[in-house]
Structure formats: structure tokens, C-alpha cells
C-alpha positions as CSV (number, residue, x, y, z in Angstrom):
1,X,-51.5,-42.3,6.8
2,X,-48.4,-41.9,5.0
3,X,-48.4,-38.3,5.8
4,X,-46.7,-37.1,9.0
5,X,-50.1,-36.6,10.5
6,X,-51.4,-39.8,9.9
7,X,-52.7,-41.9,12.9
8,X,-52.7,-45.2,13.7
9,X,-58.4,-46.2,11.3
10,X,-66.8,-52.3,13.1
11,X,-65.1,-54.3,14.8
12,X,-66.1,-57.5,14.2
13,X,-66.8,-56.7,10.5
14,X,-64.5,-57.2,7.2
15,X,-63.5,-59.0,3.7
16,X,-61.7,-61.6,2.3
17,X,-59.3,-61.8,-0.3
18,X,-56.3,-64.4,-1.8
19,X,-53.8,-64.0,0.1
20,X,-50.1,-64.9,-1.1
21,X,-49.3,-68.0,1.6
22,X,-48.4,-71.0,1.1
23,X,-47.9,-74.0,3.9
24,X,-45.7,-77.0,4.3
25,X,-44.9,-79.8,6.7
26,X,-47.3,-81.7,8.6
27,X,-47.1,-85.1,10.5
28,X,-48.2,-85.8,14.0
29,X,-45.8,-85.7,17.2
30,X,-45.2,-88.7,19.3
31,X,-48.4,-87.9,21.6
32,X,-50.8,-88.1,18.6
33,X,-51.3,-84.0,18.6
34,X,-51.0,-82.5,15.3
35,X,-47.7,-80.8,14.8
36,X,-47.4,-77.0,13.6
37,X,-47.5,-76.8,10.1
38,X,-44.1,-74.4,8.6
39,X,-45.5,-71.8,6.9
40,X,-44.8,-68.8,4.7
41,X,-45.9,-65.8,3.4
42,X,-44.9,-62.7,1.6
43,X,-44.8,-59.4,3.1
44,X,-44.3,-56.4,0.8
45,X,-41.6,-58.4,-1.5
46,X,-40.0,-59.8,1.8
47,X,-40.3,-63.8,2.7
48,X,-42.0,-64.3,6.2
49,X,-41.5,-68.1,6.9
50,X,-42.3,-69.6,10.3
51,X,-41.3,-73.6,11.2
52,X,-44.3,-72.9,14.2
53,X,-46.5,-70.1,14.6
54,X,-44.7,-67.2,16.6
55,X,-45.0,-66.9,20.1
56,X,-43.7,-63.6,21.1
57,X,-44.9,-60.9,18.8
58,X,-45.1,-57.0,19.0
59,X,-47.0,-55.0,17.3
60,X,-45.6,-51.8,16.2
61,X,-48.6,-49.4,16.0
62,X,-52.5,-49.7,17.0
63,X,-53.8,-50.6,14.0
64,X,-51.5,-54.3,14.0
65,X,-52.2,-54.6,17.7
66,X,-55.9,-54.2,17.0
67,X,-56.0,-57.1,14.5
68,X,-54.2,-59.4,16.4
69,X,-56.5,-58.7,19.1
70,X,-59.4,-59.5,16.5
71,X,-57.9,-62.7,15.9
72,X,-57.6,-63.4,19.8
73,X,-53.8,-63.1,19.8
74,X,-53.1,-61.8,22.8
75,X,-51.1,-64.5,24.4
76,X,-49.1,-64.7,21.7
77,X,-48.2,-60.8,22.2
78,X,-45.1,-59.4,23.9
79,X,-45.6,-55.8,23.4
80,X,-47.2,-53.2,21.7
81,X,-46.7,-49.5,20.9
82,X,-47.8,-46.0,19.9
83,X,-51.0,-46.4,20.7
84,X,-53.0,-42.8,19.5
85,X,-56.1,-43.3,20.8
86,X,-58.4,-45.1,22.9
87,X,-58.7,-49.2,22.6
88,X,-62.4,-49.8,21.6
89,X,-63.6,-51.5,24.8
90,X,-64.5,-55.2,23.2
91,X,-60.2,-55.0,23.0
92,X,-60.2,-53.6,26.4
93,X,-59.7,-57.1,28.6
94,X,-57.6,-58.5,25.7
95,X,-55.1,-54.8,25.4
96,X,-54.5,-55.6,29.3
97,X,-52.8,-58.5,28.8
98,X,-50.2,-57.1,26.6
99,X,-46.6,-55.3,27.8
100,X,-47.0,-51.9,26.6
101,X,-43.3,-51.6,25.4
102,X,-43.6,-47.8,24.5
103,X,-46.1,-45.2,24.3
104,X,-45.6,-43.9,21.3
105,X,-43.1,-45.4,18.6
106,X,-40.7,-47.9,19.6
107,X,-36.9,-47.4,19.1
108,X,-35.2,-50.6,18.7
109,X,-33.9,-50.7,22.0
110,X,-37.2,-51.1,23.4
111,X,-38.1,-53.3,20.8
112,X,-35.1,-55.8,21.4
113,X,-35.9,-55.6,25.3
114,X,-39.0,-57.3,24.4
115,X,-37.3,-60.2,22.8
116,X,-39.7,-61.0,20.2
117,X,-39.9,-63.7,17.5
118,X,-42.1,-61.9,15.0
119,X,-42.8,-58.1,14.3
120,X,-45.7,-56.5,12.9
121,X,-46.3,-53.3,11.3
122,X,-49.1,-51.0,9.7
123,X,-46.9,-48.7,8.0
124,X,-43.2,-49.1,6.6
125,X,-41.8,-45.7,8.3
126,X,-41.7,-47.8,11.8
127,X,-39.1,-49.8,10.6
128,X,-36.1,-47.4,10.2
129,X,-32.7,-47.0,11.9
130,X,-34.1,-44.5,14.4
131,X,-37.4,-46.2,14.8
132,X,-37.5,-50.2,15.7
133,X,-34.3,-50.6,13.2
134,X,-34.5,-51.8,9.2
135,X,-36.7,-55.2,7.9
136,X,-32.7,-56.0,7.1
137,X,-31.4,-55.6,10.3
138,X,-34.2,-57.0,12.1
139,X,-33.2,-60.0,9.4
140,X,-29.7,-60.5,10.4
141,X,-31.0,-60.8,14.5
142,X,-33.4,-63.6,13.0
143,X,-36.5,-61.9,13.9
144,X,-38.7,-61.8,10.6
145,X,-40.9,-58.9,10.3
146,X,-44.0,-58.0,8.4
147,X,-45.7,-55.1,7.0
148,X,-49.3,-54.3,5.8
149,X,-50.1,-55.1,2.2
150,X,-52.1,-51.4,2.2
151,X,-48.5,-49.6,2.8
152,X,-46.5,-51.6,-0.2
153,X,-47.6,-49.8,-3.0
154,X,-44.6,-51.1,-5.0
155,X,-45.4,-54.7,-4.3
156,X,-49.0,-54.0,-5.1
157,X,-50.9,-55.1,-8.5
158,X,-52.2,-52.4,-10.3
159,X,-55.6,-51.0,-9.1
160,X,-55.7,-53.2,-6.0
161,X,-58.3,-52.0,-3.3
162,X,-57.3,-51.1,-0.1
163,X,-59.6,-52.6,1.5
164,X,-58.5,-55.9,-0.5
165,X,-55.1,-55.6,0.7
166,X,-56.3,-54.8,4.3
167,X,-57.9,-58.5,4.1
168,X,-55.0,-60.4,2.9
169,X,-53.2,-59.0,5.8
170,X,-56.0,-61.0,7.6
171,X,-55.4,-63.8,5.9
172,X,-51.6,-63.7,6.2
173,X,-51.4,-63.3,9.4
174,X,-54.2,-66.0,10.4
175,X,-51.6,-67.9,8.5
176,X,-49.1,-67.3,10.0
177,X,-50.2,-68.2,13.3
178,X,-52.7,-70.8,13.1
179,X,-55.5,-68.8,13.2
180,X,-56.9,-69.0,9.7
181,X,-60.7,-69.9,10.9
182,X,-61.3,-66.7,12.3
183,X,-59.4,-64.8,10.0
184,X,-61.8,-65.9,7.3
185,X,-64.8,-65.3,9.4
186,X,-63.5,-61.6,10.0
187,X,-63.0,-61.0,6.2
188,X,-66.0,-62.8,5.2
189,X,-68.0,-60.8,7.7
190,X,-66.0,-57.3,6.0
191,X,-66.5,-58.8,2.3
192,X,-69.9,-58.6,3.5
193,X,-69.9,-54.8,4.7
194,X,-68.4,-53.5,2.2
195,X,-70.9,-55.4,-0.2
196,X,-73.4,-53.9,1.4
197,X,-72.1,-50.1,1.6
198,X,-71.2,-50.8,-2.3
199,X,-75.1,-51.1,-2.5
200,X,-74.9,-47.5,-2.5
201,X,-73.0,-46.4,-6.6
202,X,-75.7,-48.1,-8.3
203,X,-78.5,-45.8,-6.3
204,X,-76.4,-42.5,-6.5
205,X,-76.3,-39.9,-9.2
206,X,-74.0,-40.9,-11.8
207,X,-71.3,-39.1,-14.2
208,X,-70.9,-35.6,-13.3
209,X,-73.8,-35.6,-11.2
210,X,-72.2,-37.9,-8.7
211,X,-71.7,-36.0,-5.1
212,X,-68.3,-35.0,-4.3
213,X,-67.0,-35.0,-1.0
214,X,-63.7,-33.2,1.5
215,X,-62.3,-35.3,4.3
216,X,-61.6,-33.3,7.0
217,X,-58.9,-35.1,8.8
218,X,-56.9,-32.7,11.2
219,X,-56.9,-29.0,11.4
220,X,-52.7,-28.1,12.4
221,X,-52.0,-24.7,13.3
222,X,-55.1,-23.6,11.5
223,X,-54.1,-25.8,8.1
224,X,-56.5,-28.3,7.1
225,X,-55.4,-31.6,6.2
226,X,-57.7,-33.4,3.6
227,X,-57.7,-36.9,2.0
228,X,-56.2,-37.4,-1.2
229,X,-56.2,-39.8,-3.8
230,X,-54.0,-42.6,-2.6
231,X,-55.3,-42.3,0.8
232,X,-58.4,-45.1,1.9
233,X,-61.3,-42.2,1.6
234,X,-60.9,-42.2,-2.0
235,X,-62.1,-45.9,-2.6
236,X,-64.4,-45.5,0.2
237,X,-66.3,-42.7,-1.7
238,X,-66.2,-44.8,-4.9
239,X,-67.8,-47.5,-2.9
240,X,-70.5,-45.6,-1.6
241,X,-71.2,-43.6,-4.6
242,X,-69.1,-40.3,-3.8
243,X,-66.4,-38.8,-5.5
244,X,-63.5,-37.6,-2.8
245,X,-62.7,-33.5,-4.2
246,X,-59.2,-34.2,-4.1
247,X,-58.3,-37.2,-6.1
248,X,-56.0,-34.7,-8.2
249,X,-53.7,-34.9,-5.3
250,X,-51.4,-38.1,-5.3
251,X,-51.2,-38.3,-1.5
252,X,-52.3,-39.9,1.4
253,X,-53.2,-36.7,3.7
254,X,-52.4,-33.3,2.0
255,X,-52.2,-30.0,3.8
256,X,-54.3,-27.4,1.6
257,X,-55.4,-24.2,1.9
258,X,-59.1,-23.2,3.2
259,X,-59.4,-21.6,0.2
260,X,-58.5,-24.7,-1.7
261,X,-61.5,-26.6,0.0
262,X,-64.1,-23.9,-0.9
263,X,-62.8,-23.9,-4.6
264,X,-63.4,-27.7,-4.7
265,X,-67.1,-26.8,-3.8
266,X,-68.2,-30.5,-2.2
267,X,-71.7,-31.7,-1.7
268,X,-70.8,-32.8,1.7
269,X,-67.8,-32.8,3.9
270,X,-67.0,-35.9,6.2
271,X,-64.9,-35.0,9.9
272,X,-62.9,-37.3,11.2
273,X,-63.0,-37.1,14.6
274,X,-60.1,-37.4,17.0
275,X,-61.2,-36.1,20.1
276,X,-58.9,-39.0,22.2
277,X,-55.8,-37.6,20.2
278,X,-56.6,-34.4,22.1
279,X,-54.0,-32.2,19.8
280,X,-55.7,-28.5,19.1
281,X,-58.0,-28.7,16.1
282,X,-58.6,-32.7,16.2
283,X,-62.1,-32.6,17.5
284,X,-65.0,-32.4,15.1
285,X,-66.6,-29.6,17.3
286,X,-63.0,-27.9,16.2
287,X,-63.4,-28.2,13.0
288,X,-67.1,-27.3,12.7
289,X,-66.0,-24.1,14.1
290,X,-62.8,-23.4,11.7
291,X,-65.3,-24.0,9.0
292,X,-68.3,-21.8,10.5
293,X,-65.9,-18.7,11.0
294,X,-64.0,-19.3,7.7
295,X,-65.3,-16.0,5.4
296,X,-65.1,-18.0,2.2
297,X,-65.7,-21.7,4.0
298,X,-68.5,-20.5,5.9
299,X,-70.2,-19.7,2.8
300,X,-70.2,-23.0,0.6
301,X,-73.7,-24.9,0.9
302,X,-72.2,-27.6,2.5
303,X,-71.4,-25.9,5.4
304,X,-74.3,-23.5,5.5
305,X,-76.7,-26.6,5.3
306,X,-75.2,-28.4,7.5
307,X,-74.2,-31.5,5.1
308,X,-71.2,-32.8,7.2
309,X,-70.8,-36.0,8.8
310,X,-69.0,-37.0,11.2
311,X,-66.5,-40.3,11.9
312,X,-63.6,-41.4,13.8
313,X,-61.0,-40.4,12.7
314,X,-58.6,-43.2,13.0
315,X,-61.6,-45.6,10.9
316,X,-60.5,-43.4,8.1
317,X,-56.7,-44.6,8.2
318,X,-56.6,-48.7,7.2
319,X,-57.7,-50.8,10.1
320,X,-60.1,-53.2,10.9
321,X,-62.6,-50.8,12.0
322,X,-62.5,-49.2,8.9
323,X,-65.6,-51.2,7.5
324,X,-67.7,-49.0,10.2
325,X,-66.8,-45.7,8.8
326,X,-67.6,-47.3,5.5
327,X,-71.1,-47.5,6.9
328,X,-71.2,-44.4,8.6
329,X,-70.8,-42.9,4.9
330,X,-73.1,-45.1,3.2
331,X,-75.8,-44.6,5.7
332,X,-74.8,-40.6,5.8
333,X,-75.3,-40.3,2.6
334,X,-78.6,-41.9,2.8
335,X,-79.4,-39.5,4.9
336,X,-78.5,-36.6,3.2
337,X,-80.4,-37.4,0.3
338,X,-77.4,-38.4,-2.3
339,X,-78.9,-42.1,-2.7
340,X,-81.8,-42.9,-3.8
């Protein structure tokens, strides 16, 4: 997330949509193989223009490491960082192959050390002057860098989904490196989940009657953080037939009050679990129990009858495992009785 809390969010699930690349070149070398095709792309207003696909590449945070494994980019991997939480195990053999050039975010020293030709990126705050340096200066050392589509709100068209601009990035990047087959299989295959969590609006109450829903992300030093209207739980509710209780708020991952929460009255609360963080209040027993001995939370319906779910809580954050918490809401909300 945006926020200063935000983390690094199935995993062979996702969608597809047009990305901005276009490719050049061609030819065959003198053996008869096909030669590597140049090929460029845009990244949040920025050109990213390769004359072969990159062979040294580091991922700034989980989220762009976990895609690249997706794709089955290992190899072409020579670092990774700030990893927040646990690597699913079908990444597990993959994540071994790959330098782990810091633990948490990457200065550029450590970055440079890892000599890389290409640099990816989740979120734009990694590429600062005290982080892994500017897009500029990593520019003027030749080494292009890229960003995800879901962090360029500027760049954005109006009213783009998240989860669309989550699947260009697919597509970009299988681009980029010559792995275009699969990355249209993976967005096909997240087109497809999302479709089928969508199947949801048209069953749920509609209007006013539509069920509203808090995101509980992280409890810090006994504040709730919640999701807010720019943040991915917002179109994930629309999708499934919700409507998230804080859309009024035009960020990412607020900090509110308790007392805020119980004004908002939801239907149903969804936890993000972060147990594998491991910071106080990140588990969803945690936050069961912040709610349960809350005198005004304690007392909304939701709480009372038990109408919470519970997901990862890095699924909530753009990724490609963000699909599965899709489900997880859809099928809760079955559940609970809010779809027909």
C-alpha cells in the first residue's frame, strides 16, 4: 500500500488486459536461431526499451519478485529484496535460486553491487535517493527501471481497475523478456477469476441495500488501519457485490479511530491476516480480540455475529495472489448469506 504500513498482496490465477508495448527488429543469427526481438514498453510515463531481454534483473519488493517467479524468471534474476512475508511454497525451489541482496529495502549500494540490467518495482517510494536511488539516476547508470501500472495513478486513464493495471504489468513484463506465452496464460487464467468472483453484484442486494464491508488491515499501537477508497479492497468489493465503509477516504490504508469503524456500522468485516509479519496486532486472532474487547466495537452485529472473514493479508495489497483473496470474499460472502 501506499501507506507507511503497507506490505508487499491464487497463484496460478489472473487477467489480461492491453498492454502499452510495442516490438521491433527481428531477423535470424548466423546459426538459423531466431534473434531477440528489441522491445519497448512504457512504465508509468517512463520508456523501458530493451535491444534483448534483460538478463540480470532485481526485484525491489515481494510482490515483483513473485511475478517474475510466476513467469519462471528466476534465471534471469540477480537479486531480490524486502521480502515481508513468507514465499508461498510453489515459489519456494524457484526463491532459492535468487541472491537475496537485502532483507528489507534496498539502498542503492546494495542495489549497484548486484549489477543489474533491469529493475523492477511494485511501488514508486523504492526508488528514491535513500532507497535504490531515482528512475533518473538509475537512467544516467543505463539501467532502465520499471514500475507497476497499479502505483501510477497519474499515468493512469480514468477509472482503470486495479486489477486491470495489475495484468498489463503481466503483459509488459512478459514483453519484455520474452515470456509473453505464459504471461497471457496467467492473465487469461485471472481474467477468468475475477469473472467468476464478478458473478457475485448481479446476485447481491442492490442500491442501498448492498452490504457494506471494513478491511481490517493492521492494528499499530492499538490504531486500526482500514482500506480506503484508492486502495485494491474497494474494487474488490464492487466486484463481489460489497461496498468497502470507507470509500469517503481518498487513501490507500487510513488509520481511523475504533470508534470510526463502529459509526460506519458494516455488514461484515474482512481481516487481513499477517501472522508471518509477526509485528504486535498483525494476526487475525489479534484483531478478533481488539474488536471483542472494544466497548462500542464489541457491540456492532458484525462482530457479535461473528460475520468476519478472514484473508492474507498481503492478497489484499496488488499482487498476483490477489485473485485468491478475491475468491475468499466472493465465496465468504456466499456464505454469509449476502448473495443469493
Amino acid at each position: 500500500m501506499r501507506h507507511p504500513a503497507r506490505l508487499g498482496i491464487a497463484l496460478t490465477l489472473a487477467l489480461a488486459t492491453a498492454g502499452c508495448s510495442t516490438a521491433a527488429g527481428g531477423g535470424s543469427r548466423a546459426d538459423g536461431e531466431p534473434a531477440a526481438e528489441a522491445v519497448s514498453v512504457t512504465s508509468c510515463g517512463r520508456q523501458v526499451s530493451f535491444a534483448a531481454p534483460p538478463q540480470r534483473t532485481v526485484a525491489l519488493d515481494q510482490t515483483s519478485t513473485e511475478i517474475l517467479l510466476e513467469l519462471g524468471l528466476q534465471d534471469r534474476m540477480a537479486g531480490t529484496a524486502n521480502l515481508k512475508t513468507k514465499i508461498p511454497a510453489p515459489y519456494e525451489a524457484a526463491y532459492a535460486k535468487v541472491p537475496v541482496i537485502a532483507p528489507k529495502i534496498a539502498t542503492g549500494e546494495q542495489l549497484r553491487s548486484a549489477a543489474p540490467d533491469f529493475v523492477i518495482a511494485g511501488s514508486a517510494d523504492l526508488y528514491t535517493k535513500d532507497r535504490a536511488g531515482t528512475r533518473e539516476e538509475l537512467a544516467a547508470l543505463k539501467v532502465p527501471t520499471f514500475v507497476s501500472a497499479v502505483d501510477c495513478p497519474r499515468q493512469n486513464p480514468a477509472g482503470a481497475s486495479p486489477f486491470d493495471l495489475l495484468f498489463s504489468d503481466y503483459e509488459n513484463l512478459g514483453t519484455l523478456f520474452g515470456a509473453r506465452e505464459r504471461a497471457d496464460r496467467l492473465a487469461a487464467d485471472q481474467r477468468a477469476a475475477v469473472a467468476k468472483a464478478g458473478e457475485n453484484a448481479a446476485k447481491a442486494p442492490q442500491g442501498a441495500d448492498r452490504p457494506t464491508v471494513v478491511y481490517l488491515y493492521s492494528v499499530f499501537n492499538g490504531m486500526p488501519y482500514v482500506a480506503g477508497r484508492t486502495g485494491l479492497p474497494s474494487e474488490m468489493s464492487r466486484i463481489a457485490g460489497a461496498k468497502n465503509a470507507f470509500d469517503d477516504v481518498d487513501e490507500d490504508w487510513p488509520e481511523v479511530t475504533w470508534e470510526e469503524v463502529a459509526e460506519r456500522e458494516p455488514d461484515f468485516i474482512v481481516i487481513g491476516d499477517l501472522s508471518e509479519r509477526g509485528r504486535p496486532g498483525d494476526s487475525a486472532a489479534e484483531k478478533r480480540a481488539e474488536m471483542a474487547r472494544h466497548p462500542v466495537v464489541s457491540k456492532l452485529a458484525a462482530v457479535r455475529e461473528d460475520k468476519i472473514l478472514e484473508v492474507p493479508g498481503i492478497e489484499l495489497d496488488p499482487s498476483v495472489r490477489s485473485v485468491h483473496a478475491l475468491g475468499l470474499l466472493a465465496n465468504g460472502m456466499k456464505d454469509l448469506g449476502y448473495v443469493r
